[in-house]
PLY file of the C-alpha trace (Angstrom):
ply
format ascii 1.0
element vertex 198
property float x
property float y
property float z
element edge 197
property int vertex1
property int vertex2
end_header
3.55 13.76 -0.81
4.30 10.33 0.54
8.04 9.26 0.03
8.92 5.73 0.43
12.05 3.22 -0.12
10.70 0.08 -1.36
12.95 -3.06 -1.91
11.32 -5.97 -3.18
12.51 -9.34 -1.24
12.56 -12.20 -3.45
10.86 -15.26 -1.77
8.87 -16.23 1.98
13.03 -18.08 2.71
13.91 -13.94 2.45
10.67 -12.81 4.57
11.21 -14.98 6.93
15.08 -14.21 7.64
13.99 -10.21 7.54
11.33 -10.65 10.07
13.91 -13.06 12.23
16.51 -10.43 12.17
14.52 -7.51 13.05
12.32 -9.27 15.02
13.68 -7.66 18.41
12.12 -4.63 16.77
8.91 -5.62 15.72
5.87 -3.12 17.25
3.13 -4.60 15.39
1.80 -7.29 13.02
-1.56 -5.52 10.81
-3.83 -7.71 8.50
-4.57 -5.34 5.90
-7.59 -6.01 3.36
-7.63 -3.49 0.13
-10.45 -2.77 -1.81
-9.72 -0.41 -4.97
-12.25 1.38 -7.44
-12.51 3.15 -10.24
-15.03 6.33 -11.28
-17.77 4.33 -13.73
-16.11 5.76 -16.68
-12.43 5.65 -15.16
-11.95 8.96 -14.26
-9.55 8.30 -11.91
-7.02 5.65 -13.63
-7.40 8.08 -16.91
-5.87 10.39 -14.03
-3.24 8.40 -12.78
-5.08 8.25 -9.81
-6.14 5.26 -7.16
-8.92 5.08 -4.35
-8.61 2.36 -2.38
-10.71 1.42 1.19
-8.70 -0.21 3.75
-9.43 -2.58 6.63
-7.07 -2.77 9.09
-7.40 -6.43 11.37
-10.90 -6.90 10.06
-13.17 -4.26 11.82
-10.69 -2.39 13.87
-10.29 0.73 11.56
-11.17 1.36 8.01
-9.09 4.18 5.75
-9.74 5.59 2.43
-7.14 6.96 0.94
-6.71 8.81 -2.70
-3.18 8.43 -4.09
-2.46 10.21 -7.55
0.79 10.54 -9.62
3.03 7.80 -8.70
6.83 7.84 -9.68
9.03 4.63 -8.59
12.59 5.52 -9.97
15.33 3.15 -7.78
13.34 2.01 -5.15
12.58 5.49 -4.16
8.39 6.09 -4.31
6.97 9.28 -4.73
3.00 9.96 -4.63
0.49 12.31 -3.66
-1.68 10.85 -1.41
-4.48 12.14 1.16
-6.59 9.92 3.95
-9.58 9.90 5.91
-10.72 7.07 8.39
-14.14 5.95 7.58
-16.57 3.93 9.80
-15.68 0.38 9.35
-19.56 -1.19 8.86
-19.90 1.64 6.65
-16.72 0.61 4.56
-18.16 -2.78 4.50
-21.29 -1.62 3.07
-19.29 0.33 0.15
-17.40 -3.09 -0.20
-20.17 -4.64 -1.19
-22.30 -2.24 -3.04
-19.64 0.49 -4.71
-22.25 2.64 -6.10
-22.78 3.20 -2.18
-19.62 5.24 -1.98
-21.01 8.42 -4.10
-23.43 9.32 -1.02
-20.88 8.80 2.02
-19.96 11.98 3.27
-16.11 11.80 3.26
-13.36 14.76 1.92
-11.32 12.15 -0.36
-14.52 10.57 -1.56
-16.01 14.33 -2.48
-12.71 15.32 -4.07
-13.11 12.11 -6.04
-16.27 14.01 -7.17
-15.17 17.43 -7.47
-11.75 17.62 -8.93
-11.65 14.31 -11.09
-15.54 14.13 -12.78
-16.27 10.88 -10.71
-20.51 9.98 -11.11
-20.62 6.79 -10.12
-17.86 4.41 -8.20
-16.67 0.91 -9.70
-14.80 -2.28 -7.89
-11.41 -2.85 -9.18
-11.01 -6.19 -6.50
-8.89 -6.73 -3.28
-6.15 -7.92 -2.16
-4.50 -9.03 1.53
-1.42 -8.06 3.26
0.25 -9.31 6.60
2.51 -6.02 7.51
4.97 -6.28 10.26
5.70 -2.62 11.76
9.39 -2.18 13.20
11.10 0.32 14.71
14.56 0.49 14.13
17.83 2.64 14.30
14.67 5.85 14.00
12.97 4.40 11.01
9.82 2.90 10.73
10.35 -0.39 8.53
7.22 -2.01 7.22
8.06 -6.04 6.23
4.63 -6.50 3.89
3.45 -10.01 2.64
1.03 -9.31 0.17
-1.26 -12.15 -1.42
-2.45 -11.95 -4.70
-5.03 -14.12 -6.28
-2.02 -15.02 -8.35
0.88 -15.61 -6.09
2.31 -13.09 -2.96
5.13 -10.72 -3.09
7.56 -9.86 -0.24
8.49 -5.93 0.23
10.19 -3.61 2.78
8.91 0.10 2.89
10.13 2.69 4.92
8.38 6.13 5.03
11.16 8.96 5.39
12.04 12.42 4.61
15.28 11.39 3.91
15.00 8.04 1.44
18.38 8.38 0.00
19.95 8.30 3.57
17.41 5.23 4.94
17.56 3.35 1.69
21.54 3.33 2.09
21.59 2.45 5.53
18.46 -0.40 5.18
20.52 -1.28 1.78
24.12 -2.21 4.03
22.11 -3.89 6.78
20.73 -6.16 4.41
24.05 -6.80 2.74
26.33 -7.47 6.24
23.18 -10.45 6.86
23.30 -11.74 3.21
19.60 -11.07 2.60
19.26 -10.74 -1.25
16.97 -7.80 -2.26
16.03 -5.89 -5.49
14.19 -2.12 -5.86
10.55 -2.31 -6.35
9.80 -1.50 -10.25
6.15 -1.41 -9.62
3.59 -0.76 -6.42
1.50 -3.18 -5.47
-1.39 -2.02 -6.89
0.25 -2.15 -10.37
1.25 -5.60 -9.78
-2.45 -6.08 -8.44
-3.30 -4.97 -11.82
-0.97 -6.15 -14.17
-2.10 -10.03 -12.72
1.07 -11.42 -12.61
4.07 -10.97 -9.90
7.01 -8.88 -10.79
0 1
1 2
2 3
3 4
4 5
5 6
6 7
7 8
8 9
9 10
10 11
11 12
12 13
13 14
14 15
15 16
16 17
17 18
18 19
19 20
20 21
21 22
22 23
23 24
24 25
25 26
26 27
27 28
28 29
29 30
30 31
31 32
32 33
33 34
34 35
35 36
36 37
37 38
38 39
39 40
40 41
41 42
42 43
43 44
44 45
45 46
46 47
47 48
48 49
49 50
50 51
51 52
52 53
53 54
54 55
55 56
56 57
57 58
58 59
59 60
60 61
61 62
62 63
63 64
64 65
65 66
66 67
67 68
68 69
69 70
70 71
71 72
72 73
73 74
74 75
75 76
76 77
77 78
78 79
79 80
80 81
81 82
82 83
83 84
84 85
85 86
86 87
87 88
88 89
89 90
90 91
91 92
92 93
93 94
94 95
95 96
96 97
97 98
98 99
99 100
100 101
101 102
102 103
103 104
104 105
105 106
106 107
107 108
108 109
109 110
110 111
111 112
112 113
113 114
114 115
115 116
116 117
117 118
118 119
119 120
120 121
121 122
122 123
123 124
124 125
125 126
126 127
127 128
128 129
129 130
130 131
131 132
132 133
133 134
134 135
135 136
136 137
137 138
138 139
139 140
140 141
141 142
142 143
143 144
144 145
145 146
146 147
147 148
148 149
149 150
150 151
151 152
152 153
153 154
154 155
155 156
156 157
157 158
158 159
159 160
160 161
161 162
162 163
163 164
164 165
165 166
166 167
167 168
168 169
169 170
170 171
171 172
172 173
173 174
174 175
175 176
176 177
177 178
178 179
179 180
180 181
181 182
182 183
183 184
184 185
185 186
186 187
187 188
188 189
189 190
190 191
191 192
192 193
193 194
194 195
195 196
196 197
């Protein structure tokens, strides 16, 4: 179960002052691509359910990862999710010819098989997403700019095993700096799919 504060920034003016602020912290900048399909016959969205292939920096590492039952209730995320790392020319080949994915040996693309009926794999589309990693006060903050074919979004997400306690303290940080925030209502692949920015 991954368990994640999400707070949705409202413009790049916001971004930018979150990055600027933390920016003593920052470990990392990632240039995520995300590729998302389906089972032919939607097996998995029927399911609740998501696979999505992930590039990290173009062909530095490639992830698939199966997420299933997502709950967003006040910026709090809950989902069940499970990944594997996948050869990188080989994710590029399933990029570009889904029905490719049904013969990859892979756990999560097997359990796609096994436990939800899949036959034959589907494209959903893609989107990209700058991610600045940050360590700070013991969390891991992830500052996401995510472009859409119809506009980009602005998000913080911080992984934790305590997200009442890091959304509170993230939450009065934010406030002291007068950086104006809301709680994510939807994940990004919802958005992705609904077409049109929260």
């Amino acid at each position: 179960m991954e368990v994640e504060v999400k707070l949705r920034l409202p413009d790049a003016a916001a971004h930018g002052r979150v990055l600027s602020l933390f920016g003593p912290f920052r470990r990392e900048t990632l240039r995520q691509e995300n590729f998302f399909f389906d089972g032919s016959e939607n097996e998995l969205s029927s399911k609740r359910a998501v696979l999505r292939v992930r590039f990290y920096n173009g062909q530095a590492r490639c992830v698939v990862s199966l997420k299933a039952k997502a709950i967003l209730i006040d910026g709090i995320s809950r989902v069940e999710e499970e990944e594997e790392e996948m050869d990188p020319m080989l994710g590029r080949e399933c990029v570009a010819e889904p029905e490719k994915l049904g013969s990859v040996k892979n756990r999560i693309l097997k359990k796609c098989e096994d436990e939800f009926g899949v036959k034959g794999f589907v494209g959903l589309g893609v989107f990209a997403n700058v991610r600045d990693v940050i360590d700070w006060k013991g969390l891991k903050l992830e500052v996401d700019e995510t472009n859409y074919d119809f506009g980009t979004s602005y998000e913080i997400e911080c992984e934790s095993s305590d997200p009442e306690g890091a959304k509170k303290l993230l939450e009065e940080y934010l406030k002291e700096n007068e950086i104006e925030y809301k709680y994510s209502e939807a994940s990004k692949f919802a958005v992705f799919r609904s077409g049109k920015l929260p």
